[in-house]
N, C-alpha and C positions, 0 to 999 in steps of 0.2 A: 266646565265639568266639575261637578261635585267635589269634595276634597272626601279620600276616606286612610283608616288605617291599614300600613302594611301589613299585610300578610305575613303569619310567622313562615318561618322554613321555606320560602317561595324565593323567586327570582323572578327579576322584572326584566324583560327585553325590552328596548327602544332607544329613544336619544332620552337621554336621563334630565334634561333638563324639560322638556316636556314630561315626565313621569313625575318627578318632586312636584310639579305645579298642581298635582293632585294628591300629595300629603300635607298634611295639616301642622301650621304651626306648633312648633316646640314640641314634638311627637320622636323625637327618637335621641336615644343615650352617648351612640357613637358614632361619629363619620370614620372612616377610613378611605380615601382613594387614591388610586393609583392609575393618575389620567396620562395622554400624553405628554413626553418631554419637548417635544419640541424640539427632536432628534435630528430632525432631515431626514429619517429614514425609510424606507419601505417596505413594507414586513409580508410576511407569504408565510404560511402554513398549510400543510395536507392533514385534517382536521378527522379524529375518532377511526373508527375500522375500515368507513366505507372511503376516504383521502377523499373528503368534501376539502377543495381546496378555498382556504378565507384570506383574505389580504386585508390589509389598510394603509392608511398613509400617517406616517406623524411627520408633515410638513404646513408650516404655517408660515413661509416668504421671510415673515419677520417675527421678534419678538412681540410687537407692537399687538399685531393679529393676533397670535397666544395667549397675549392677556387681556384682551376683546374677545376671546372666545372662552376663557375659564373665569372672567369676571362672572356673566350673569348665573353662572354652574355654581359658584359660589356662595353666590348673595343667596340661592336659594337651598342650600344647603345649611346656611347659615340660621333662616329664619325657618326650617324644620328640627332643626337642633335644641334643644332642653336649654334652658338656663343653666342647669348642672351638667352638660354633655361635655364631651372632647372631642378633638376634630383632629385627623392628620393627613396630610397631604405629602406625597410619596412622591418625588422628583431627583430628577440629579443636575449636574454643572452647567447642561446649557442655558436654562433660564432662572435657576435658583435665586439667584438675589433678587429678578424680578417678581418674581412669584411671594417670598416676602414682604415687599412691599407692600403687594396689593393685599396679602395676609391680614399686615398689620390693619392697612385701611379699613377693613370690614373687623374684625373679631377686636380688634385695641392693641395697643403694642406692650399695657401690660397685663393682658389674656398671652401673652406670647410666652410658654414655655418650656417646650427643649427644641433645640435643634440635633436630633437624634442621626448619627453618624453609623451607616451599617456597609463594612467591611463585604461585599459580594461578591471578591475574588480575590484572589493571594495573587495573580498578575493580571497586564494586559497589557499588546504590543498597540501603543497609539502614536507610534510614526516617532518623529521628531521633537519630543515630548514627555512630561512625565504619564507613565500610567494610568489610567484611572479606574480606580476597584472601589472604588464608593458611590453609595448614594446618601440623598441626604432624605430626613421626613422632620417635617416641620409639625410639632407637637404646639395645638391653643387652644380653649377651653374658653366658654361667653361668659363666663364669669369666676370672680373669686372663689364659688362657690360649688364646687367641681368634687366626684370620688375619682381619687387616685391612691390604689393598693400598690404599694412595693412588690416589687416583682425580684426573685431570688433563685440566683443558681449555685450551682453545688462548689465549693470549694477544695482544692485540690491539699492532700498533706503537707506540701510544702507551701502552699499558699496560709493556710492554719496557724503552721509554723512562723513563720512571717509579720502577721498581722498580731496574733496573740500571744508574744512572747517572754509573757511573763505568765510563772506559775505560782501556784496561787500553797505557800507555804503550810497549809492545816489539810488541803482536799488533792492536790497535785493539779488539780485542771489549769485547762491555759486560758489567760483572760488578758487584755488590754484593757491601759488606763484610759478613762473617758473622762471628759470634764464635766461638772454640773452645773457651772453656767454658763450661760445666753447674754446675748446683742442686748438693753434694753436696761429697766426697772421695774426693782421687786423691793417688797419687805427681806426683813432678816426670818431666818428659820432657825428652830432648833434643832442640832446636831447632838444629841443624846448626852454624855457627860462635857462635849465641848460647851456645851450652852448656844446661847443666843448666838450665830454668826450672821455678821452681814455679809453680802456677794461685793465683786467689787465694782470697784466703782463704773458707771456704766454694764453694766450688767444686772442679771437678776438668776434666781435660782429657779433650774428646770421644771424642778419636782414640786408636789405639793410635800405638806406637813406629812400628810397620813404617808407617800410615799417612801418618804426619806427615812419615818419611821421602820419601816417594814421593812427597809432597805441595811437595815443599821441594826436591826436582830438578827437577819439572815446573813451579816458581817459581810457586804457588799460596799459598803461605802470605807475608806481608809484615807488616811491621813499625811500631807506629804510633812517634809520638814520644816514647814512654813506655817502648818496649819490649815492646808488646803484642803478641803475635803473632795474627794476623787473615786469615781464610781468602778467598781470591778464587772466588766463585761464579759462573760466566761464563752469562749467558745459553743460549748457544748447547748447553749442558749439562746444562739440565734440560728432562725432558719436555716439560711447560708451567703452567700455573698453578695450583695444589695446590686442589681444590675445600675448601670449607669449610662450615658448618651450614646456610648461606643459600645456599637454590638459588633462581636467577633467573632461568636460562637456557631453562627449557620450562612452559607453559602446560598449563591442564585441556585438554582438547580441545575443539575448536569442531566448531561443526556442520557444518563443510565439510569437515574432516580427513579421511582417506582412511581413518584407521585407526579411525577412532570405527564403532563397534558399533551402538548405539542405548543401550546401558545406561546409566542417568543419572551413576551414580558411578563410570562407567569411568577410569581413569587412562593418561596415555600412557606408551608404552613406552620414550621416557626415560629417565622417573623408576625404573620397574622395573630397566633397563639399570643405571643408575649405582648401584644398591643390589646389584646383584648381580656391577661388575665390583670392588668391595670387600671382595666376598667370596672369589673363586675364584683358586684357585692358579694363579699364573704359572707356565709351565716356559721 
């Protein structure tokens, strides 16, 4: 069968591994899936107005079978994926570590990067045992060559307080001290009437010339008692709190949410949200 482009705004019903075999190499930005776990479990729903009832089974005997059956789902995901794309795979504790493995196999283990940790319930009773209210998504990308935007939520007042606690003597705003060098090797820069400084050793300086210039009229860069020059990052000048691996901030969906479907493994739109505004080009 032919290979052609997705459809925008469409949905493809079938087994998806027969569907990819009709997209075309390197043709798409982002994977996202969220296949079975390898639960043991068996799912039932009474499905939209008219309770069309659907089931499924997420049992695979062994882990072995699991990853004989998300191997070949992969490899072809892999080779419809961009050179510049990312990829995440949506799983939890039963077969995790194996599912990395075979991650690494296919994408490279250093395309491997975050193991993103998303909190989807404040409890759960699992018998004799700790709880488990996590899942995991395993974030890789086919090459060094990858768009990934920061993604940022809002900071609370006392988080503010916190982080930027020092204020800034001439304007009052709150800023924290930041360093200006990096891991590595650089030339020396100049620092306005400090003159020529080199970075130290093993290191290099973050900024270019023109930077530090511009940084040092606007009285942003300051001086410790050492002579270290040290950058003023004012609150009021960044978006807001740089998200990180561990998501906190949005729950599985409960059964009163307006957005819940009836599908038991549904995810809220959220978590989709923040995985996809990491991906897409700012203009």
């Amino acid at each position: 069968m032919a290979k052609h482009q997705l459809k925008i705004n469409s949905i493809y019903c079938g087994d998806n591994l027969e569907i990819l075999k009709e997209v075309p190499d390197e043709s798409v930005d982002l994977v996202y899936i969220d296949p079975p776990f390898n639960s043991g479990r068996n799912y039932e729903v009474f499905w939209g107005d008219i309770q069309e009832r659907r089931a499924f089974e997420d049992r695979f005997g062994d882990v072995e079978a699991y990853i004989s059956y998300m191997r070949p789902r992969i490899l072809e995901l892999y080779r419809v994926l961009k050179s510049t794309g990312s990829f995440y795979y949506h799983c939890d504790w039963h077969s995790s570590h194996y599912i990395k493995q075979m991650l690494d196999q296919v994408f490279h283990p250093n395309n491997f990067q975050n193991e993103i940790i998303w909190r989807r319930s404040n409890s759960h009773n699992d018998g004799q045992k700790f709880g488990v209210i996590t899942d995991s998504i395993f974030f890789y990308t086919k090459s060094s060559n990858y768009t990934f935007n920061k993604v940022f939520i809002s900071r609370t007042e006392e988080e503010t307080k916190e982080e930027y606690s020092k204020i800034d003597e001439n304007t009052g705003r709150r800023y924290k001290s930041v360093s200006m060098n990096a891991p590595g090797q650089g030339e020396s820069k100049i620092f306005g009437d400090r003159g020529l400084l080199t970075p130290p050793k093993g290191t290099h300086w973050r900024w270019s010339q023109e930077r530090i210039d511009k940084a040092l009229a606007e009285e942003k860069i300051f001086f410790t008692k050492n002579g270290v020059p040290r950058y003023k990052q004012f609150a009021d000048e960044v978006e807001g709190k740089p998200v990180q691996n561990l998501w906190l901030e949005f729950r599985a969906i409960s059964s009163h949410s307006k957005e819940r479907l009836g599908y038991p493994t549904q995810k809220p739109i959220e978590l989709l949200e923040r995985i996809i505004s990491a991906r897409i080009v700012r203009t």
